[in-house]
C-alpha positions as CSV (number, residue, x, y, z in Angstrom):
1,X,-29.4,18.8,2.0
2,X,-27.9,15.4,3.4
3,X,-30.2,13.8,5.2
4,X,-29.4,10.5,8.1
5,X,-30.8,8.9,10.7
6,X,-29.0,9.2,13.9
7,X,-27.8,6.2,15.9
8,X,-30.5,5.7,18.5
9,X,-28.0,5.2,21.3
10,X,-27.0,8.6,20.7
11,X,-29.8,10.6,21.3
12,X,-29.7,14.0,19.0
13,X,-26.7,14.9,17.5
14,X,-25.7,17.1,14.3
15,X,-25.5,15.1,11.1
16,X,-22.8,14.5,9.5
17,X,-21.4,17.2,7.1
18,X,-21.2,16.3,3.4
19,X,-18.2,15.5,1.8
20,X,-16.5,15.2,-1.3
21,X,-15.3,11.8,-1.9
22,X,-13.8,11.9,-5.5
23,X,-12.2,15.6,-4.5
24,X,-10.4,14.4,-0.9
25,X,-9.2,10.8,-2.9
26,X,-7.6,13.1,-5.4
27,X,-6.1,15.5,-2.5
28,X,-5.3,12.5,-0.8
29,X,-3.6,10.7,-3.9
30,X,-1.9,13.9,-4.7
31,X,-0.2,14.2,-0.8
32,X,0.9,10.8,-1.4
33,X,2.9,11.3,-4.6
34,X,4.0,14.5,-3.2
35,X,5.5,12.6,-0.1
36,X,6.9,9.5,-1.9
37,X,9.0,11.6,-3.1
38,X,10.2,13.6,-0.7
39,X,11.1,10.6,1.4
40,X,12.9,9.1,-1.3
41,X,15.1,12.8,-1.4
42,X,15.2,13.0,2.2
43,X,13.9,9.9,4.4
44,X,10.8,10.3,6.9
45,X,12.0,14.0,7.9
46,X,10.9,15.0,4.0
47,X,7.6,13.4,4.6
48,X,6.8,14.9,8.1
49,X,7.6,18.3,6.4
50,X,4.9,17.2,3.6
51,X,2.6,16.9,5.9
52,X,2.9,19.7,8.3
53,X,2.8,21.4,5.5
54,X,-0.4,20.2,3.3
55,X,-2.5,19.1,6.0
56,X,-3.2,23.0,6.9
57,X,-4.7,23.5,3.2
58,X,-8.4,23.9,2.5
59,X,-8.8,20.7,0.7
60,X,-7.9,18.9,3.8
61,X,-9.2,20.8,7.0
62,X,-12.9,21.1,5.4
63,X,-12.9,17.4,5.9
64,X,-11.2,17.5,9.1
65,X,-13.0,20.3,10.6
66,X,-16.0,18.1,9.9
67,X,-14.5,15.7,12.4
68,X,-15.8,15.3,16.1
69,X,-11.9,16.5,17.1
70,X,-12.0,19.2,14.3
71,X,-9.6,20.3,12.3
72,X,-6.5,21.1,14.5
73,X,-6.7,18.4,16.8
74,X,-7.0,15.6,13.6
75,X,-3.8,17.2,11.9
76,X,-1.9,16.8,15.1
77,X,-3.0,13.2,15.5
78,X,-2.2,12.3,11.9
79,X,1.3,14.1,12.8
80,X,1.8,12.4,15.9
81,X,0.9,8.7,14.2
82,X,3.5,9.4,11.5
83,X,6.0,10.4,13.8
84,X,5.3,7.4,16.3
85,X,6.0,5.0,13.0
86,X,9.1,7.0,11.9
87,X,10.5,7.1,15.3
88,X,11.3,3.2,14.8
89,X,13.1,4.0,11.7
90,X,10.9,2.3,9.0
91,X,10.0,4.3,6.4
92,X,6.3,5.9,5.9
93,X,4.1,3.7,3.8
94,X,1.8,4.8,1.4
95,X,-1.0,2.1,2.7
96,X,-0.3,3.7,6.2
97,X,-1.0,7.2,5.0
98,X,-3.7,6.4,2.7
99,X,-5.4,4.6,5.7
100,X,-4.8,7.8,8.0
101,X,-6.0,10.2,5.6
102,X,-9.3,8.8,4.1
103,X,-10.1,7.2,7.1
104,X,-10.8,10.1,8.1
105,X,-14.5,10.1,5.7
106,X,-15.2,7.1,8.3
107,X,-14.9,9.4,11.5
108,X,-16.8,12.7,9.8
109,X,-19.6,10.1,8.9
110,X,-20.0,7.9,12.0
111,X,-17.3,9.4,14.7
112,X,-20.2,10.4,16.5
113,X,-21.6,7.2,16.8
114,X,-21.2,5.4,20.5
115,X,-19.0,2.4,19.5
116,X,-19.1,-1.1,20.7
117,X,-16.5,-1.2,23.3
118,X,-16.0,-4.5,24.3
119,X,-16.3,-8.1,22.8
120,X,-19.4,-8.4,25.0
121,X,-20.9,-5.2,23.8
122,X,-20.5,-6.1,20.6
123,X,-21.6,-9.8,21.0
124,X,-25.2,-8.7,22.9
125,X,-26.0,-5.8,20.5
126,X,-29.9,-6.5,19.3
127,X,-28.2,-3.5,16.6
128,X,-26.4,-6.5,14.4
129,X,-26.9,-9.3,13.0
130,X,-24.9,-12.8,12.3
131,X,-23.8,-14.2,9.6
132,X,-24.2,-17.8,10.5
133,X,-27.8,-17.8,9.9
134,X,-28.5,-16.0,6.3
135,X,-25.4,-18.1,5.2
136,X,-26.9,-21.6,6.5
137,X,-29.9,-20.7,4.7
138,X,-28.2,-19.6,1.2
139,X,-29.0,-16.2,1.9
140,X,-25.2,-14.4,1.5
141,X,-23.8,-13.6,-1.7
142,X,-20.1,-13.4,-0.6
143,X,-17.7,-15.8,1.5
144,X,-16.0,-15.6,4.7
145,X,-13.8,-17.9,7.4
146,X,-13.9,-17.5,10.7
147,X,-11.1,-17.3,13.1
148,X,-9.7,-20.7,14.7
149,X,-10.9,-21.0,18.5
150,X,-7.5,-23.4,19.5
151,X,-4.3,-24.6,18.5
152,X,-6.2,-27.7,16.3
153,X,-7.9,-25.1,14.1
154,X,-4.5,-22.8,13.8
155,X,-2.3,-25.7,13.3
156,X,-5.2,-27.0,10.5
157,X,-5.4,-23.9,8.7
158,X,-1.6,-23.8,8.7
159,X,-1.5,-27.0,7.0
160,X,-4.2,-26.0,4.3
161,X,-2.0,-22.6,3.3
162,X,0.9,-25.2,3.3
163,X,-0.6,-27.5,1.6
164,X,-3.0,-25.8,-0.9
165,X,-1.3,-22.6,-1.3
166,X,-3.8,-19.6,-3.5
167,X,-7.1,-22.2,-3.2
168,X,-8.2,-19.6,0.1
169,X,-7.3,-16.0,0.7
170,X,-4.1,-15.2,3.5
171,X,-6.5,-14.5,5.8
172,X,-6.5,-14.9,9.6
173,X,-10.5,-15.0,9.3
174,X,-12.6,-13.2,11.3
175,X,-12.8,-12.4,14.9
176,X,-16.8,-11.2,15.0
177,X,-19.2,-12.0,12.1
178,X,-21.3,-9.7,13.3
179,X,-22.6,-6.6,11.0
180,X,-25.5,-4.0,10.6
181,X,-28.2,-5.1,8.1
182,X,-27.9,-2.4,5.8
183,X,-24.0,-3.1,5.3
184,X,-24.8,-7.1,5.1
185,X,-27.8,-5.9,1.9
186,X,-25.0,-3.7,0.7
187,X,-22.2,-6.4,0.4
188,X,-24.8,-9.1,-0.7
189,X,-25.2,-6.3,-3.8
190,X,-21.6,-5.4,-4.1
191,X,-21.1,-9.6,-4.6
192,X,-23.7,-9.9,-7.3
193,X,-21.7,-6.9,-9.0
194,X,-18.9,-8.5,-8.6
195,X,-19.6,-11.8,-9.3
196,X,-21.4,-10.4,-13.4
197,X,-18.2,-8.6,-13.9
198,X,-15.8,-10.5,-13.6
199,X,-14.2,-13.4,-15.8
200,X,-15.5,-16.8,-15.3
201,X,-15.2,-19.4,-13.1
202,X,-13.4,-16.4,-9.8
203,X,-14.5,-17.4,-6.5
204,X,-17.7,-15.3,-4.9
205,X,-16.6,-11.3,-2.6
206,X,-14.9,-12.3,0.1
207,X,-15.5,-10.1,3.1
208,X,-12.6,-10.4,5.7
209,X,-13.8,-8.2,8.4
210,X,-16.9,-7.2,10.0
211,X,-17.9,-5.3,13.4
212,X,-15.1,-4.9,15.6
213,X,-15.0,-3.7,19.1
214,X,-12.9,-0.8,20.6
215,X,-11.0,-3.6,22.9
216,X,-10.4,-5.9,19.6
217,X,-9.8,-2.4,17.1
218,X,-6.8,-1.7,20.3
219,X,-5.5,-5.6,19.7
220,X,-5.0,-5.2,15.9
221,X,-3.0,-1.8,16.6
222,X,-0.8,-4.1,19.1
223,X,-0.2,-6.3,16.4
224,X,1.0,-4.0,13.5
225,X,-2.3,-3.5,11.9
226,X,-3.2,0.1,10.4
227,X,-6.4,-0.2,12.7
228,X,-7.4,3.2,14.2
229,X,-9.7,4.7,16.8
230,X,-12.4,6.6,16.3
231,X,-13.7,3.5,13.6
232,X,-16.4,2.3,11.9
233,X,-16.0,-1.3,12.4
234,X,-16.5,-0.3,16.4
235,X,-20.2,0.8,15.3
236,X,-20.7,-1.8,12.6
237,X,-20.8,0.0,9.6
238,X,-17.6,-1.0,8.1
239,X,-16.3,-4.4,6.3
240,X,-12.7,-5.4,4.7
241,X,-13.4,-7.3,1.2
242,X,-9.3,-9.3,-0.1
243,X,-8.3,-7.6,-3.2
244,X,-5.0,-9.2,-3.7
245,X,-6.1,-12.6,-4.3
246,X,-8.1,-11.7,-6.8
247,X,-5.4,-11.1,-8.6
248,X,-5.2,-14.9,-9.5
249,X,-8.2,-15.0,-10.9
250,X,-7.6,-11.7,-13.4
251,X,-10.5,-10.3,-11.3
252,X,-8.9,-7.3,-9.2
253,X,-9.8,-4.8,-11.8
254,X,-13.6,-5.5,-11.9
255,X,-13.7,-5.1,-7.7
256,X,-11.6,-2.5,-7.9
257,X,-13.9,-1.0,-10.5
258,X,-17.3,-1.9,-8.5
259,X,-16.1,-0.4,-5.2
260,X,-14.5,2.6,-7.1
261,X,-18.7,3.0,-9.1
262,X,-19.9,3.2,-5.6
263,X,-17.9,5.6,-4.0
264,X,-18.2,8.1,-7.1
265,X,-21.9,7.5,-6.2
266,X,-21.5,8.7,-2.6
267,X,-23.1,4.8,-1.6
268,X,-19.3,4.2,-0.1
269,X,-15.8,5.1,1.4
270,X,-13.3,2.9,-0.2
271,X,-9.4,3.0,1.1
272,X,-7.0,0.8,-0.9
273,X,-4.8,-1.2,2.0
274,X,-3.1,-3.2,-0.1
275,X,-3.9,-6.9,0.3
276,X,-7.5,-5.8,1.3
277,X,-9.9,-3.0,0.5
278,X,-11.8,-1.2,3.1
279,X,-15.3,-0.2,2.9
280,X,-17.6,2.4,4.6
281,X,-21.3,3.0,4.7
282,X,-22.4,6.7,3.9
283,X,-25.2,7.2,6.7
284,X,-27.7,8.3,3.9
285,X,-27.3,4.9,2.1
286,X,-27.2,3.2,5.5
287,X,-30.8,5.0,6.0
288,X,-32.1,4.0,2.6
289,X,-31.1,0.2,2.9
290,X,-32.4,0.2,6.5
291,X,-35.8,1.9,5.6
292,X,-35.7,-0.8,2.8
293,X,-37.3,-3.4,5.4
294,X,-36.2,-5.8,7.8
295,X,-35.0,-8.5,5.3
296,X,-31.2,-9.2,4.5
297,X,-29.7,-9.8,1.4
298,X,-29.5,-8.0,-2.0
């Protein structure tokens, strides 16, 4: 039986129903072959048809009927997203799919959860914690940046892509560094895996996004960014790592290969974006690292 801790804002509510992580990726992996090609035969209207027509089989509504909006609801909403993208002619990414499919793991385990609907929510919450003082004190296994507050910080990281092109990842940084202690033990782990795997001399995990809130989640969206709502950045229990930089280094593989170990031990969701890989905490390993104690790190 699973077991989790409910979010104490919530009161009581049903836990979350288990799910087959390895099985829905391959479902999900098989949808998007299945509708890169269709698109190349026939353009968006092949890949709408794709959907409409696989998102009504088992392997996808047990996940989706496991949603807070169930089953029905979640297919149209995936429809409706897809259609809103096609309708100014590009074509249908696979990252954009991907994203809209497995994300769905994220809303089944933590759609339920009250999110953090403002900046000022988020920023008060006694629920995270900072980075700023674990990192200060040598205490964080992985890097981050955060974002520039005025025009002197965006015109000087500007000059340093310019200037020093690949030393840092293509990052705007982040907004928030604000995160749940069991996610910040997780990553601090996830780093030292990372950091014993891979060749010598690549640069320590770094994490390029944190908690977010609803109002901030609704900004990204604005701004072209595969950012949906229900999420579980809004409750803290999400993170982006960059992938793509790693690249440079001859280290992709073994972070690929680290997140990939711990979402086939049910510790993770993991959705491939492209330049960056997002991660999820499963509620029962969110239990176990916070029962763990109060300390933060690996």
């Amino acid at each position: 039986m699973t077991t989790w801790l409910p979010d104490p804002r919530d009161g009581v509510v049903d836990p979350p129903a288990a799910v087959d992580l390895d099985g829905f990726a391959l479902a999900v992996a098989d949808l998007l072959a299945e509708a890169g090609a269709e698109q190349h035969r026939a353009g968006p209207a092949g890949v709408e048809a794709v959907l409409a027509r696989r998102l009504t089989g088992r392997e996808f509504t047990e996940v989706f009927d496991a949603t807070p909006a169930g089953a029905d609801e979640t297919a149209d909403e995936l429809l409706r997203r897809v259609y809103e993208h096609t309708a100014t002619g590009g074509p249908v990414g696979r990252t954009l799919l991907r994203t809209l499919l497995l994300s769905q793991i994220d809303i089944v385990w933590w759609g339920r959860t009250e999110p953090y609907r403002t900046d000022a929510d988020l920023l008060r919450s006694e629920e995270l914690v900072d980075l700023e003082a674990p990192h200060r004190t040598g205490r964080l296994a992985f890097r981050y940046r955060m974002q520039p507050s005025g025009l002197a910080g965006r015109l000087g990281h500007a000059a340093q892509r310019r200037l020093l092109p690949g030393r840092l990842p293509h990052t705007a940084g982040m907004r928030f560094s604000r995160t749940r202690p069991a996610l910040l033990a997780l990553l601090n782990r996830l780093a030292d895996r990372f950091a014993a795997a891979a060749p010598a001399g690549t640069p320590r995990l770094w994490v390029t996004s944190l908690a977010r809130s609803v109002s901030h989640q609704i900004r990204l969206a604005a701004l072209g960014y595969p950012a949906i709502l229900p999420s579980a950045h809004c409750v803290g229990y999400a993170a982006d790592v960059e992938m793509s930089w790693y690249r440079r280094f001859g280290a992709d593989r073994a972070l690929a290969g680290a997140l990939l170990d711990l979402r086939a031990a049910g510790q993770l969701n993991v959705i491939d974006e492209g330049q960056v890989w997002h991660i999820c905490l499963h509620p029962d390993t969110a239990a176990r690292l916070s029962a763990a104690g109060p300390g933060i790190g690996g």
